[in-house]
Structure formats: C-alpha cells, structure tokens
Backbone as ProteinMPNN parsed JSONL, in Angstrom:
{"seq_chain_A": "XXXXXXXXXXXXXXXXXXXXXXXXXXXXXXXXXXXXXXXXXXXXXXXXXXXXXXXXXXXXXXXXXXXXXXXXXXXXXXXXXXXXXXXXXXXXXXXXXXXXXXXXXXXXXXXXXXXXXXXXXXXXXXXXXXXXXXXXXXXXXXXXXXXXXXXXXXXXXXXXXXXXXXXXXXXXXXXXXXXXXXXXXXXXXXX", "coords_chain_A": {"N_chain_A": [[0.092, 18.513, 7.232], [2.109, 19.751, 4.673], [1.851, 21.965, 1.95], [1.379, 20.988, -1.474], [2.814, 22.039, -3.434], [5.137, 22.881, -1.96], [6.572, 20.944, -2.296], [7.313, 20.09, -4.46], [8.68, 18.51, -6.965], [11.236, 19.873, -8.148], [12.371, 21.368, -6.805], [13.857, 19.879, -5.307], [17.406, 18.413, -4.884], [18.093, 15.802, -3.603], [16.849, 12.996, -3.191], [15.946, 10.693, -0.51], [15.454, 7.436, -0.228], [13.759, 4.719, 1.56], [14.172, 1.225, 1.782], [12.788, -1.247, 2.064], [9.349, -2.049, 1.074], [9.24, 0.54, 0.192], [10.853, 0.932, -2.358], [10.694, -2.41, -2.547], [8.845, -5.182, -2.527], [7.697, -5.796, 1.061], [8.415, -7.887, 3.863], [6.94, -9.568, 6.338], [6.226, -8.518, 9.533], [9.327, -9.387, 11.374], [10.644, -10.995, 9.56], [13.022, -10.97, 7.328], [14.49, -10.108, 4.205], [16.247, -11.944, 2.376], [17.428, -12.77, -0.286], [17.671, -12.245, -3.481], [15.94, -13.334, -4.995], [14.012, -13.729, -3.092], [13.572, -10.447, -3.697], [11.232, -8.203, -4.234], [10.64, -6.164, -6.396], [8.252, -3.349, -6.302], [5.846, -2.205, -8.397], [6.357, -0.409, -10.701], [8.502, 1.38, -9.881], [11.256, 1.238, -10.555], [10.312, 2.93, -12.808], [9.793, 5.544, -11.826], [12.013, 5.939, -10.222], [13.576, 6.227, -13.071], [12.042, 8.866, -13.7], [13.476, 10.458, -11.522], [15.938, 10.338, -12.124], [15.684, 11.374, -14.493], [15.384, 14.06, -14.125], [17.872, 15.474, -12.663], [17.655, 14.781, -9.906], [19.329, 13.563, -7.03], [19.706, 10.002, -6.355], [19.393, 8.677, -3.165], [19.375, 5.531, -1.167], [18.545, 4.592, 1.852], [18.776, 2.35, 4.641], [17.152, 0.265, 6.702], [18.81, -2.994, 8.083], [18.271, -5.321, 9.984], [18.459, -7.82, 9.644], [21.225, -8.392, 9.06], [22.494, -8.237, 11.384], [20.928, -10.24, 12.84], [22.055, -12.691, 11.996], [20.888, -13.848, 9.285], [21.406, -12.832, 7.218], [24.311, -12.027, 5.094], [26.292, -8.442, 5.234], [27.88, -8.96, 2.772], [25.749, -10.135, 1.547], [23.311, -8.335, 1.297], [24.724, -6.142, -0.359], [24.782, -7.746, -2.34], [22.683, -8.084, -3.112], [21.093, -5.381, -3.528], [23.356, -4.864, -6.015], [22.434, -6.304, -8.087], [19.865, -5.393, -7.965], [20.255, -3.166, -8.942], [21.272, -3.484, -11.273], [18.846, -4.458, -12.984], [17.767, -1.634, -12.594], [18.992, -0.705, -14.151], [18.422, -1.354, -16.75], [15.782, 0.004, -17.378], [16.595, 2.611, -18.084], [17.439, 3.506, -15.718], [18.928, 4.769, -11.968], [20.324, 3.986, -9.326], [21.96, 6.335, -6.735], [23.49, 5.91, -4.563], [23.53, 3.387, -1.974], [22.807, 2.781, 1.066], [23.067, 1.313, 4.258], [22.545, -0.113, 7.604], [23.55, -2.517, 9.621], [23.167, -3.226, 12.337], [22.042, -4.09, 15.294], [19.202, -3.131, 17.106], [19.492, -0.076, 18.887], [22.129, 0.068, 19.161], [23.887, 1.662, 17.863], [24.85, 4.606, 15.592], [23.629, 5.085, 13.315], [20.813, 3.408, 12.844], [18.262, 4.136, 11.401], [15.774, 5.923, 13.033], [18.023, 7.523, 13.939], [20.491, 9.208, 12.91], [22.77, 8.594, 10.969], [22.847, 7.081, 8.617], [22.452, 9.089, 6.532], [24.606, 11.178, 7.575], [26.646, 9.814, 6.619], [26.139, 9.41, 4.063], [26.236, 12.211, 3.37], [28.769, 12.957, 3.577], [29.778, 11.851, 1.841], [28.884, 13.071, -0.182], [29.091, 15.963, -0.535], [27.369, 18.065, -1.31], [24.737, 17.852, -0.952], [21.843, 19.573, 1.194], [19.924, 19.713, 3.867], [17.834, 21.762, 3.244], [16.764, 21.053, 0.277], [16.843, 18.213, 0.396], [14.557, 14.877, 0.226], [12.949, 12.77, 1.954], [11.633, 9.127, 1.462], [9.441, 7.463, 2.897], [8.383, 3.955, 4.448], [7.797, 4.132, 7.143], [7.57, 4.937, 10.749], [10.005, 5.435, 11.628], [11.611, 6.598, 9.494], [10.187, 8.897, 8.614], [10.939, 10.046, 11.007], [13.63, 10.338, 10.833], [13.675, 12.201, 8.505], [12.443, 14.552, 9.867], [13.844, 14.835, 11.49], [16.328, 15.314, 10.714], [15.388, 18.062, 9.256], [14.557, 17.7, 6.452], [12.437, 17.597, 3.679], [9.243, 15.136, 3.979], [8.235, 12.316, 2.821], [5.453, 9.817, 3.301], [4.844, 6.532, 2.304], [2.311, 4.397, 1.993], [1.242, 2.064, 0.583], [1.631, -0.843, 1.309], [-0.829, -2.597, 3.057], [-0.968, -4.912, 4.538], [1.982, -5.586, 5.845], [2.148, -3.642, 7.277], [4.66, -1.704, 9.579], [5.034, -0.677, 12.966], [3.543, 1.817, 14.394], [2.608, 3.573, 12.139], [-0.002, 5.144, 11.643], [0.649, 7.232, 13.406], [3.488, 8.1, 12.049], [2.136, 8.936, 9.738], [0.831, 11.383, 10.542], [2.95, 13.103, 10.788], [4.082, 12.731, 8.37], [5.275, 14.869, 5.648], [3.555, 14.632, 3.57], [1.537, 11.777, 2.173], [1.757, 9.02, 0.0], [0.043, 6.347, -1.766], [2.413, 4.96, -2.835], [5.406, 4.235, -4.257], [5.894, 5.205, -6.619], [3.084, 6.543, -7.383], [4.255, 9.14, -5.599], [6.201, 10.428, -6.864], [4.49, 10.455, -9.512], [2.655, 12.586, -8.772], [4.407, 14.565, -7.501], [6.184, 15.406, -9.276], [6.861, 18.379, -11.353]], "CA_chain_A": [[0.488, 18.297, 5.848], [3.01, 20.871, 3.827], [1.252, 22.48, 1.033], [2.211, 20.151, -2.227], [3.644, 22.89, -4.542], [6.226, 23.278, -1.379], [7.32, 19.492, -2.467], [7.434, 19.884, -6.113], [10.146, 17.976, -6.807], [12.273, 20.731, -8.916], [12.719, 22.171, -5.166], [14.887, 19.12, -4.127], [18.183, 17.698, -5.165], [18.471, 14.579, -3.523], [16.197, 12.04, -2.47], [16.862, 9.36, -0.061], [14.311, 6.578, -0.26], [13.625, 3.352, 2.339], [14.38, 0.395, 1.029], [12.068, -2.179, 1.931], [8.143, -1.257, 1.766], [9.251, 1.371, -0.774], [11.382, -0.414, -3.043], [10.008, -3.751, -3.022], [7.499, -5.339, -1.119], [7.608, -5.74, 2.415], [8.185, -8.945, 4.203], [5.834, -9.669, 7.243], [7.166, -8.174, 10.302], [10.459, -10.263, 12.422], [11.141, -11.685, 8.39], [13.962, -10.128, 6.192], [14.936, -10.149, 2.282], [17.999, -12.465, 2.766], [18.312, -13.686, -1.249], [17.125, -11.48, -5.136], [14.449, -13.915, -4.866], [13.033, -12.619, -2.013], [13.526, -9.153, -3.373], [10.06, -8.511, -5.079], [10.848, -4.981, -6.622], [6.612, -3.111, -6.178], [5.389, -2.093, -9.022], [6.362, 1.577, -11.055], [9.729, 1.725, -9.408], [11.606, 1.684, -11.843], [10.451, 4.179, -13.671], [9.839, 6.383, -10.897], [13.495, 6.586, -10.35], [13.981, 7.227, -13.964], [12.274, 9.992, -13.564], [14.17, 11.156, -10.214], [17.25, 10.845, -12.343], [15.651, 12.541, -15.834], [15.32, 15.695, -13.265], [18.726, 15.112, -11.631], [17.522, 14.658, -8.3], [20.342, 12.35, -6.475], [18.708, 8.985, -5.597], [19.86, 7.278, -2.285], [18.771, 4.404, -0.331], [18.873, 4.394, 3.143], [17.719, 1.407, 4.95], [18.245, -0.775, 7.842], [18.884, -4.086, 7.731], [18.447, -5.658, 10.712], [18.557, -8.614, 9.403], [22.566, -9.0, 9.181], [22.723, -8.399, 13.21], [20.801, -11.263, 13.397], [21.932, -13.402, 11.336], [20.158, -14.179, 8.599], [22.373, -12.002, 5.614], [25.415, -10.96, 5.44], [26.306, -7.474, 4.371], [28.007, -8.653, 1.166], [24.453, -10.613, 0.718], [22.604, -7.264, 1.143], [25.241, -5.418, -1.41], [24.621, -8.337, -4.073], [20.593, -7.694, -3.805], [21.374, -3.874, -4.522], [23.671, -5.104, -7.264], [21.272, -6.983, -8.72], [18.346, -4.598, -8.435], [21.003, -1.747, -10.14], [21.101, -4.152, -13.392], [17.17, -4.019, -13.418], [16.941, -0.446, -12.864], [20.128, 0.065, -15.41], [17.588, -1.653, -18.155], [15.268, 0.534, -17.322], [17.173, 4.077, -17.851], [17.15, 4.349, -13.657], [19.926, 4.028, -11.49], [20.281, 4.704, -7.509], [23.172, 7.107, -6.734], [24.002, 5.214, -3.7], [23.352, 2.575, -0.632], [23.229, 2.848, 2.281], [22.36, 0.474, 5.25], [22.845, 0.197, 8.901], [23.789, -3.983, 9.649], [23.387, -3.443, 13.205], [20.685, -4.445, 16.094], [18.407, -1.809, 17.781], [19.91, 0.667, 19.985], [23.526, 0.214, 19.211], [24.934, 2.474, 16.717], [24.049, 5.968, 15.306], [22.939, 4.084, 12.031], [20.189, 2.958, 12.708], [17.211, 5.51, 11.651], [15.921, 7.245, 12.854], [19.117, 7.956, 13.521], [21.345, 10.533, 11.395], [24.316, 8.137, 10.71], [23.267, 6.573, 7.508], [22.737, 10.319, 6.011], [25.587, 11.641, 7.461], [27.528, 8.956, 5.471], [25.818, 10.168, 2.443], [26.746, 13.512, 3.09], [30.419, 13.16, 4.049], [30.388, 11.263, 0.366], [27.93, 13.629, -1.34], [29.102, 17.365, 0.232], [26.671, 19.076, -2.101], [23.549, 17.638, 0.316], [21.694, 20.111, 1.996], [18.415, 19.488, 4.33], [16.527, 22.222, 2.924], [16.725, 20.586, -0.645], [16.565, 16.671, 0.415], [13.737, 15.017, 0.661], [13.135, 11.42, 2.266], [10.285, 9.059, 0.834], [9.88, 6.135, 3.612], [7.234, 3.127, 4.887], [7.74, 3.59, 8.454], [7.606, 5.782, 11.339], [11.737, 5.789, 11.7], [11.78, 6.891, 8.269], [9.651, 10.033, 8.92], [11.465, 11.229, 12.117], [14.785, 10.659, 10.953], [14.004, 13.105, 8.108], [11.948, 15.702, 10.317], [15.317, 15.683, 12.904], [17.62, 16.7, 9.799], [15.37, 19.113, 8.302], [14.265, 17.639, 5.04], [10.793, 17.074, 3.604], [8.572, 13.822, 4.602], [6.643, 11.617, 2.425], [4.921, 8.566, 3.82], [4.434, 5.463, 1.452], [1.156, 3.561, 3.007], [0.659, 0.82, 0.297], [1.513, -2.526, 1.907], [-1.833, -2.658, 4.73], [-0.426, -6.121, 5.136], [2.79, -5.643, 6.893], [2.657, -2.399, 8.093], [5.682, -1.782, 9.723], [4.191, -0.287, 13.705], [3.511, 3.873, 14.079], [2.028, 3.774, 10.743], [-0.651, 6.16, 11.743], [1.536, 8.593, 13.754], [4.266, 8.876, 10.898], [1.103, 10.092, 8.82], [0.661, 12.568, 11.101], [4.195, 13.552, 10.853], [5.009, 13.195, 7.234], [4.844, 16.587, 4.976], [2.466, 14.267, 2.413], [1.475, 10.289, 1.933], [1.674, 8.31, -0.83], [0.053, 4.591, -1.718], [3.521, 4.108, -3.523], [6.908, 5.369, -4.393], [5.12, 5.86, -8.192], [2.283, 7.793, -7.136], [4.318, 9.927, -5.04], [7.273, 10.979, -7.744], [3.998, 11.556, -10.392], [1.861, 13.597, -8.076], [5.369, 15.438, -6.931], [6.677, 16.307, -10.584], [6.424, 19.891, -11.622]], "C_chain_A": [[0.918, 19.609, 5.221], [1.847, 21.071, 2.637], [1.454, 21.842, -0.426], [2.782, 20.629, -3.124], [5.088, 23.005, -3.46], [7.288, 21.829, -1.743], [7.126, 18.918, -3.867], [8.755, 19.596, -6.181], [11.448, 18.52, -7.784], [12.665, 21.434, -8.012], [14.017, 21.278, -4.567], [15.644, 18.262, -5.378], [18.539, 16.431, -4.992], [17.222, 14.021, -2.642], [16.278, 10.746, -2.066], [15.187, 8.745, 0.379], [14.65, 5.404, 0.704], [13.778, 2.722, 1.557], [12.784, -0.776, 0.717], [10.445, -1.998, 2.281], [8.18, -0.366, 0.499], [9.55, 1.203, -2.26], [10.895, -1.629, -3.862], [9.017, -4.081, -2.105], [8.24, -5.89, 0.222], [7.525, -6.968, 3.441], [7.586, -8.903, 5.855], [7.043, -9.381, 8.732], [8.295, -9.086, 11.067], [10.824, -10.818, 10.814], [11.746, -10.537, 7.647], [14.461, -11.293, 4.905], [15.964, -10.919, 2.507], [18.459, -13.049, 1.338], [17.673, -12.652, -2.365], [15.977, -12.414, -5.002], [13.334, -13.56, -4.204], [12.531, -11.067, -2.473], [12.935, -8.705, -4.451], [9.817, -6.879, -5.486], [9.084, -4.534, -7.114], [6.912, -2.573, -7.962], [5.433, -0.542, -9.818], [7.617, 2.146, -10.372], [10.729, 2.257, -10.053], [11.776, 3.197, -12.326], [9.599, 5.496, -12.998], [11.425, 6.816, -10.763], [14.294, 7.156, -11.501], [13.449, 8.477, -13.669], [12.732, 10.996, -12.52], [14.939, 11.588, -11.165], [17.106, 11.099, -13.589], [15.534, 13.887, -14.884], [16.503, 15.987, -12.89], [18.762, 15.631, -10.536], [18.703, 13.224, -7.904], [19.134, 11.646, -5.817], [19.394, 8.388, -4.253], [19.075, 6.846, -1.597], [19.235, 4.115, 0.649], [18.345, 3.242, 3.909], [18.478, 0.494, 6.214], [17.639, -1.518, 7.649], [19.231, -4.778, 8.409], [18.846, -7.443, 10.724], [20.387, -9.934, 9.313], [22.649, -9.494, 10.646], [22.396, -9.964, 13.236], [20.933, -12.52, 12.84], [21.979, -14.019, 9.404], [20.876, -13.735, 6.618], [23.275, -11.488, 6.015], [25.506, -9.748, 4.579], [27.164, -7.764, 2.631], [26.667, -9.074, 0.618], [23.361, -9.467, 0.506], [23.174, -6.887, -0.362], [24.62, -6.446, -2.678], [23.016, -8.067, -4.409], [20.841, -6.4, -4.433], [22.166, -4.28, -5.688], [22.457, -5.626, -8.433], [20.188, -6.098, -9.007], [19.295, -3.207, -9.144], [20.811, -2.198, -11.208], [19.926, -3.997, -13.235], [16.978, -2.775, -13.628], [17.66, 0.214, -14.164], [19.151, -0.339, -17.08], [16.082, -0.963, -18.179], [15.556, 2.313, -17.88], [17.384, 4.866, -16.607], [18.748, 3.827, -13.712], [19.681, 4.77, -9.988], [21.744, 4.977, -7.55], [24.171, 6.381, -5.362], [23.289, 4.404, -2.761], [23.612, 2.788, 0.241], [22.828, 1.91, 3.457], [23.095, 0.421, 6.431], [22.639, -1.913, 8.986], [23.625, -4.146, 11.08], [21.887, -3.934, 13.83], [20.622, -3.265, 16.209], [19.139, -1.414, 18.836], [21.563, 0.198, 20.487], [24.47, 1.026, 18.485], [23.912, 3.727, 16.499], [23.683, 5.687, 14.013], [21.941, 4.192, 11.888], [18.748, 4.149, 12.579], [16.051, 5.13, 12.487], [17.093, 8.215, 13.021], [19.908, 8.715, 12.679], [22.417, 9.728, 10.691], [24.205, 7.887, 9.176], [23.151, 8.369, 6.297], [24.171, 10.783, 6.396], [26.696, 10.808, 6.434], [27.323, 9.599, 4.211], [26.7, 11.7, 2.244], [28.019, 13.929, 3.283], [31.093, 12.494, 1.937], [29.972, 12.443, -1.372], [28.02, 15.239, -0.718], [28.134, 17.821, -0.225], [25.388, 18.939, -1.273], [23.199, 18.54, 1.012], [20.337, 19.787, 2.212], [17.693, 19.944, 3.655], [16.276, 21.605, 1.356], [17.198, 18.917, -0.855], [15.243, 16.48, 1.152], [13.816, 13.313, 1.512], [11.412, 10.877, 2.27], [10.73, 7.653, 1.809], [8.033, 5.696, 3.626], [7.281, 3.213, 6.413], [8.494, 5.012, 9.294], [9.045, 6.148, 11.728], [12.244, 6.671, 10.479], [11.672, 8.569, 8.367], [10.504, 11.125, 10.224], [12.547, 11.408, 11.702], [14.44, 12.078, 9.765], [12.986, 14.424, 8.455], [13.469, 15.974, 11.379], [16.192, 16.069, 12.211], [17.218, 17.537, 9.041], [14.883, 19.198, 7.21], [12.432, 17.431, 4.611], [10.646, 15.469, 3.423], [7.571, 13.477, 3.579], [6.755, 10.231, 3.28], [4.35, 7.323, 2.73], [3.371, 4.403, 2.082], [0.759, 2.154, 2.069], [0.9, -0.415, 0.86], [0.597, -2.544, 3.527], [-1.628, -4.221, 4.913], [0.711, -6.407, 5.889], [3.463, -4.204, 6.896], [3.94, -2.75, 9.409], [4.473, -1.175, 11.8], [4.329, 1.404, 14.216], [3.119, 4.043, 13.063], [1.123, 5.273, 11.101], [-0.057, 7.48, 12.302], [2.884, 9.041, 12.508], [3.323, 9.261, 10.092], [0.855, 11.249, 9.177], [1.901, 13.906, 11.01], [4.666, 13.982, 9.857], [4.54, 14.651, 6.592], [3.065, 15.809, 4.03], [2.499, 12.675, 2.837], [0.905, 9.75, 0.713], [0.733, 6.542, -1.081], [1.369, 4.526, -2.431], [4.516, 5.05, -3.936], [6.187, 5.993, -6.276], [4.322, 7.015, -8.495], [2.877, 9.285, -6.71], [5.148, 10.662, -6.055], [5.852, 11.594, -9.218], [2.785, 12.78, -9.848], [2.787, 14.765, -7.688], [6.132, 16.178, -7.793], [6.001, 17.51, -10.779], [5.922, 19.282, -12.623]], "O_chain_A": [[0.12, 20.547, 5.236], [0.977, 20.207, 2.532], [2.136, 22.773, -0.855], [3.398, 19.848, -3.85], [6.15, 23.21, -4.048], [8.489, 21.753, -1.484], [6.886, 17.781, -4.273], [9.717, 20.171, -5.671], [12.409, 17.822, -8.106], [13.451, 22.317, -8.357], [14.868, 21.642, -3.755], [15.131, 17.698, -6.345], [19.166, 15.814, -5.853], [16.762, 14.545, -1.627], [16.56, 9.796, -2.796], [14.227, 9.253, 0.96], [15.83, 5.055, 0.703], [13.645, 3.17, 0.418], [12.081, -0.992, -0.27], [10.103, -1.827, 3.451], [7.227, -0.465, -0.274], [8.731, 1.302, -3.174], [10.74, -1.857, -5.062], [8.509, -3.442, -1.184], [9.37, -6.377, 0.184], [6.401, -7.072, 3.931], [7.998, -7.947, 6.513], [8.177, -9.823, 8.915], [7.543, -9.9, 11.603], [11.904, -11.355, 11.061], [11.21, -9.459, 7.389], [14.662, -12.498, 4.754], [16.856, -10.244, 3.023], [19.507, -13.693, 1.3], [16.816, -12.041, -1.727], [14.9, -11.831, -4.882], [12.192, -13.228, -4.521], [11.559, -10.488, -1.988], [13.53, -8.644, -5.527], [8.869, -6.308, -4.948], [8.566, -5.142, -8.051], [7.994, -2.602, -8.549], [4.626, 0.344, -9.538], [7.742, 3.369, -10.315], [11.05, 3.443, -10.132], [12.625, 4.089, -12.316], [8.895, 6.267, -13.65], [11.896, 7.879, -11.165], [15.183, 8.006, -11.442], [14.276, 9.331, -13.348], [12.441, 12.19, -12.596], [14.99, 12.793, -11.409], [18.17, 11.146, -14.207], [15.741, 14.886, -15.572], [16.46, 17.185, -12.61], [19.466, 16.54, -10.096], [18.755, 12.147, -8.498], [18.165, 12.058, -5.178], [20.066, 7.389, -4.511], [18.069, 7.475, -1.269], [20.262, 3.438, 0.685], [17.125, 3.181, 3.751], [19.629, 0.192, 6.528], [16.475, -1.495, 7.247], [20.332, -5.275, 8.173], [19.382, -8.084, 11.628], [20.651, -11.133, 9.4], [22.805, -10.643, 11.059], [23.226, -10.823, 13.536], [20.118, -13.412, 13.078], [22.88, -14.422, 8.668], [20.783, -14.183, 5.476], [23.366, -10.701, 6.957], [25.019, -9.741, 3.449], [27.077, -7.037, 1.641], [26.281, -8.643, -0.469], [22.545, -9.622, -0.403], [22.526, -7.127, -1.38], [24.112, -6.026, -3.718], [22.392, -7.912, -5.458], [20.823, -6.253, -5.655], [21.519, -3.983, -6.692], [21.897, -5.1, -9.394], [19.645, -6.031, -10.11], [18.73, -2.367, -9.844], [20.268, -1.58, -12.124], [19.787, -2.789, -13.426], [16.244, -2.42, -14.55], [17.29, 1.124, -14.907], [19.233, 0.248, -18.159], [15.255, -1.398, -18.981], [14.606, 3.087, -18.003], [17.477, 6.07, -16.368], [19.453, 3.172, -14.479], [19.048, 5.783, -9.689], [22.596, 4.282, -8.105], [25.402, 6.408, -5.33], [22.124, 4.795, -2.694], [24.788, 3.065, 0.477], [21.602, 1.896, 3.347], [24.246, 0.857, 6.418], [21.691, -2.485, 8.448], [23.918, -5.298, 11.401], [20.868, -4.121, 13.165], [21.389, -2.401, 15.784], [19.468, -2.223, 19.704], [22.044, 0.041, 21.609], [25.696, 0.976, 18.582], [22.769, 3.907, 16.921], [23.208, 6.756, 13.63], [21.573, 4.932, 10.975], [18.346, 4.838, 13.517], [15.528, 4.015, 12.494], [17.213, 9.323, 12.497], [19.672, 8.602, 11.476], [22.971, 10.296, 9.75], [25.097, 8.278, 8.423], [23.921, 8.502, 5.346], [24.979, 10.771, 5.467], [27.427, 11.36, 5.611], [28.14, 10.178, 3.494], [27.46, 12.113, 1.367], [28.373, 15.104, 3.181], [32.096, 12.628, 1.237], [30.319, 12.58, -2.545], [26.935, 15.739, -0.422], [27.562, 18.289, 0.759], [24.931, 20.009, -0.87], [24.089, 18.779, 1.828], [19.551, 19.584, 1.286], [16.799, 19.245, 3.179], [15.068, 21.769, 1.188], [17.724, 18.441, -1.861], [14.761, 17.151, 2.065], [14.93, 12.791, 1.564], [10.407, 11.464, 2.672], [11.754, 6.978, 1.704], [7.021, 6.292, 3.256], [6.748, 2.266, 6.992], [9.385, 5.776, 8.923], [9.201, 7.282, 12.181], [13.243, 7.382, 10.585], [12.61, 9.359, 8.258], [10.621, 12.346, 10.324], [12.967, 12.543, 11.927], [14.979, 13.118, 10.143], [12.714, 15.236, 7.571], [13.933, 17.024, 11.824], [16.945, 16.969, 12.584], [17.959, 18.017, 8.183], [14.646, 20.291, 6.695], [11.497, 17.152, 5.362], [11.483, 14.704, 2.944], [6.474, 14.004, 3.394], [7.76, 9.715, 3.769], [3.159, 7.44, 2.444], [3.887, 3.501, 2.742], [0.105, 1.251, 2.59], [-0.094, -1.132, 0.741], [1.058, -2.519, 4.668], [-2.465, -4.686, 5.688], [0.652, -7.391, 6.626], [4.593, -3.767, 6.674], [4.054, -3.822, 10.002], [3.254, -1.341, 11.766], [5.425, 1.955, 14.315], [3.325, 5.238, 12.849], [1.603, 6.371, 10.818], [-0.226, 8.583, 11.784], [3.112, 10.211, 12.204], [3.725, 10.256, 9.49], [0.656, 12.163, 8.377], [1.789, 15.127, 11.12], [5.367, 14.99, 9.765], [3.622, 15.357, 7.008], [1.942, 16.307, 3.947], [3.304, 12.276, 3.678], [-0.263, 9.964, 0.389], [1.062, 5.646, -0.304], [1.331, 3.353, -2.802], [4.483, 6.281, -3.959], [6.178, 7.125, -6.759], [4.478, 7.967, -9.26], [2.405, 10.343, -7.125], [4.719, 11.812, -6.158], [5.979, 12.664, -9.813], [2.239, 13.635, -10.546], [2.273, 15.871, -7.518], [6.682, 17.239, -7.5], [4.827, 17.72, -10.473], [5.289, 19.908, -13.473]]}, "name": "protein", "num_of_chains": 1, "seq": "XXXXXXXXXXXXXXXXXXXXXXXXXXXXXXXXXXXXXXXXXXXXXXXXXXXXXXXXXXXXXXXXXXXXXXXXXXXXXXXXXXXXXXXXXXXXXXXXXXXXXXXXXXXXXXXXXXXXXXXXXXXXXXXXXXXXXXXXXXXXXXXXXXXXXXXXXXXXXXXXXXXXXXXXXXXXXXXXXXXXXXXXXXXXXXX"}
C-alpha cells in the first residue's frame, strides 16, 4: 500500500473509473446490465464525481462489456445506459468526461483490460494524459493490473461481498489503496 498523501487527489488529473461494481451495483457473475433499469447507480456517486470535476480531475470510464460479444446488448444499448446515467449525473453538477468500453469476448482484442487499448483510446483523444498523474479506481483484479502496467495509481473498490468479481484478494494486494466505495475513496483522497 502507497502512502495516502502520495494519492491526494490534487496530484492527479485524470481519473478513469470501472464501470460496473464502481458505478452501479454489480450484477452476479455470467449476468450483464443490458437495459437503465438494470443500471442501479451505488450510492454517493454522483456526488463523488462532482467533486472529481469541482477539482478538474478528467473523469473517464473504462469498462468492459462483455456482454455485447455475447449477445445480450448491443453497443448502441450500452451508449444509451451512459446517456442516461450522464442526465442523472448532469442534475447533479457531475458529468463523466468520457466512455469507454471494450464489446468484445476474452482474449481477442487489445481492449479488453487489463489490456491498454481502452486507455490508449482515451489518450489518443485526451493527449494531455500522462501515467504519472492518472489514477484508476476499479472492482476487479483486471482493473488493478491494467493500471499498474501503464504506470498510474491503484485504488480497489471492495463494497459489493456479493458478487465479487474473482482475484478480489490479490488485486488488494496490488492496488496502491482500497476503498468500500467510489464515495469513500474520492472523500478520504481529497486534499
């Protein structure tokens, strides 16, 4: 575990958050979000991201979404949930700076995180991005490696002990810090 003044969050410009787990709640493992109904935004989100973006820290959302591959959503049905959860966070004073998601199966694309792809996207859109001043706030052990292999700082979000995602305990080991929630972690991480 990093020292937590090294992850005061006036240190980092952009933070790229998981979607699902972090977000909203977490549907039981082999089940995906496929409708806004489904998509049960946790608790302090919100206004956690306001205050990302009263600091202006860039917000993005990285996330895979295995769920298109197989089926189940298509990527415009992903985009309309993020639409949808932008008007909530827009009546809030939040907003997320961008989306990102990977639509593919396992072990076909450079997408899929841990993977670098859905960052590099970001950063081909967002030049100003640099590792040592991004941080990445995930539920799951893909989350954690992808942002120890580009460099950035690691939190771990542990509240849903109902559908832990599997590596739970080794991405703790891994991340810089761990959170029960994307809330806790943004007011424990404010200067």
């Amino acid at each position: 575990m990093a020292n937590s003044e090294m992850l005061k969050l006036d240190r980092f410009e952009t933070v790229f958050l998981d979607r699902d787990g972090v977000l909203n709640r977490k549907m039981p493992e082999g089940c995906y979000v496929t409708s806004w109904e489904e998509f049960q935004p946790l608790p302090g989100v919100a206004e956690a991201i306001h205050t990302l973006n009263q600091a202006g820290i860039r917000v993005i959302v990285v996330s895979n979404q295995r769920g298109i591959a197989l089926g189940y959503i298509s990527s415009a049905g992903v985009e309309a949930i993020h639409a949808r959860f932008q008007e909530l966070l827009r009546g809030g004073n939040a907003h997320i700076d961008a989306f990102y998601f990977c639509p593919h199966d396992k072990n076909v694309c450079n997408c899929r995180k841990p993977k670098p792809g859905l960052f590099e996207q970001a950063m081909r859109v967002f030049p100003a991005i640099r590792p040592e001043t991004s941080m990445v706030i995930g539920d799951s052990l893909s989350d954690i490696e992808a942002g120890r292999h580009l460099g950035m700082a690691t939190v771990l979000i542990t509240g849903d002990t109902e559908n832990r995602a599997p590596g739970r305990e080794q991405a703790r080991e891994l991340a810089d810090a761990s959170f029960a929630s994307l809330s806790e972690a943004v007011e424990a991480l404010a200067p």
